[in-house]
C-alpha positions as CSV (number, residue, x, y, z in Angstrom):
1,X,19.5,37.4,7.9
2,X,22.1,38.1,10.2
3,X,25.5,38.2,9.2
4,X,27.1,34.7,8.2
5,X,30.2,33.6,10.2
6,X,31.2,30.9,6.9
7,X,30.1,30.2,3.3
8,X,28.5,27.5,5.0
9,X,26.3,29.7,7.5
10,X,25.4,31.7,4.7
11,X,24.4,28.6,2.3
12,X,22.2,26.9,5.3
13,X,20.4,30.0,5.9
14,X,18.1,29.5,2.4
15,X,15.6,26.6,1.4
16,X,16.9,23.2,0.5
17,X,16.9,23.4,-3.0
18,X,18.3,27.1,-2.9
19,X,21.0,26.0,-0.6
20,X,21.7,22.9,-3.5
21,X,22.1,25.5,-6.3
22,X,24.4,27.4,-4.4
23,X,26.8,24.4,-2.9
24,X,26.6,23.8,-7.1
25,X,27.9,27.2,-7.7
26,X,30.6,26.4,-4.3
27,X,31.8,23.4,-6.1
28,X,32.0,24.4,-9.3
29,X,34.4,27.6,-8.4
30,X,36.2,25.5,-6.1
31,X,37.1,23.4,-8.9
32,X,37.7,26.3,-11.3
33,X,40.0,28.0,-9.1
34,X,41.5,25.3,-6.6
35,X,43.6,27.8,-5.0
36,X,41.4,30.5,-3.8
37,X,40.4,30.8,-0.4
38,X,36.6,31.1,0.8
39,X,35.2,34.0,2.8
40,X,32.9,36.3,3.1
41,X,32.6,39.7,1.2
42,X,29.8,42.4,1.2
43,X,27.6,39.6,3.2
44,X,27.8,37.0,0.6
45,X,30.1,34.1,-0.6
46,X,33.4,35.1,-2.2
47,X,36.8,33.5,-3.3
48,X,39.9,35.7,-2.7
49,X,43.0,34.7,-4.8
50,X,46.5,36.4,-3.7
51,X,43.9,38.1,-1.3
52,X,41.6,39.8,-3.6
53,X,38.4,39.1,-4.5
54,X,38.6,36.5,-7.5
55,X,34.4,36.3,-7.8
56,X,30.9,36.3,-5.6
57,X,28.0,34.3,-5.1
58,X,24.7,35.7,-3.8
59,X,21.2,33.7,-3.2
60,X,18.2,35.2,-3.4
61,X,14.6,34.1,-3.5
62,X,14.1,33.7,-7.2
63,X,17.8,34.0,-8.8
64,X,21.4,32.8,-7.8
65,X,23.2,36.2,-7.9
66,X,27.0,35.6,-9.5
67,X,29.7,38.7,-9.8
68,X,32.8,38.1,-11.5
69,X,33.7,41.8,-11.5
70,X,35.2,44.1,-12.9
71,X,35.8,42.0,-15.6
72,X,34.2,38.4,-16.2
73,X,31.0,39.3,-17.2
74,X,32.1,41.8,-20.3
75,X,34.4,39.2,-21.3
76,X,31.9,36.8,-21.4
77,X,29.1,39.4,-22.6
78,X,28.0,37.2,-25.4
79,X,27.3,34.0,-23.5
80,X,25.3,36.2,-20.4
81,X,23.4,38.0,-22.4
82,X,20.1,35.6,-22.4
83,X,20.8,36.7,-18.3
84,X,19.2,39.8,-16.3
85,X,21.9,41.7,-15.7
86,X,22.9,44.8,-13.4
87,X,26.3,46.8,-13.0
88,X,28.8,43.3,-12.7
89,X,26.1,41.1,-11.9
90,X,24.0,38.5,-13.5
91,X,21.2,36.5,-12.0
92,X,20.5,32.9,-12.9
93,X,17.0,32.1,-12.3
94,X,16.7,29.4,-9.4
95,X,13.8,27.6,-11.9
96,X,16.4,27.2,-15.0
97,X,19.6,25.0,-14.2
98,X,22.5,26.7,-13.3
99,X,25.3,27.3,-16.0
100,X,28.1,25.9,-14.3
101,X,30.2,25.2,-17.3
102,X,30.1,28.8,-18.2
103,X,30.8,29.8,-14.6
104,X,33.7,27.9,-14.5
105,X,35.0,29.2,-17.6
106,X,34.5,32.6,-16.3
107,X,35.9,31.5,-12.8
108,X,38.9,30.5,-14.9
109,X,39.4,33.5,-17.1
110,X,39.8,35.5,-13.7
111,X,42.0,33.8,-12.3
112,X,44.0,33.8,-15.1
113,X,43.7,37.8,-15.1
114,X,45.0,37.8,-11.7
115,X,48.1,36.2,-12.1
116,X,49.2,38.8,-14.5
């Protein structure tokens, strides 16, 4: 894949019902965090906030890839952990429905760690 110009270059470049789960995962941190800004970060989608990373979203062929680092996912260990997970990343399997609520909550917790 060559490298995306736009979240929405990136999110057109997958099959229709991988590029559904991840305008879900747009929306839902747009909403969670209405004041970060979209770009693009290590090839993949991110929200900045005060410009630094605030979170990522990644698509792949059989997981959404999600990376709240360096600090969501420990916070939220508990509620991941039925998740694969690598070094601040957790994959949501593109055959289960996403958690969104739990994404947003996540979402919000840091962006409330970034206005500290």
């Amino acid at each position: 894949m060559k490298k995306p110009n736009d979240i929405n270059d990136y999110i057109a470049s997958f099959p229709s019902a991988t590029q559904e789960l991840l305008e879900q995962m747009r929306s839902t941190i747009q909403k969670a965090a209405p004041d970060a800004v979209e770009a693009i970060s290590y090839a993949m989608p991110t929200f900045k906030l005060n410009g630094k990373n605030l979170v990522h979203f990644a698509g792949y062929e059989k997981h959404i890839g999600f990376y709240a680092t360096p600090t969501g996912h420990e916070a939220f260990k508990d509620d991941l952990l039925k998740y694969k997970q690598g070094k601040g990343s957790v994959q949501f399997p593109i055959n289960e429905p996403l958690p969104l609520e739990l994404v947003a909550r996540i979402v919000k917790f840091r962006v409330g760690e970034m206005a500290k």
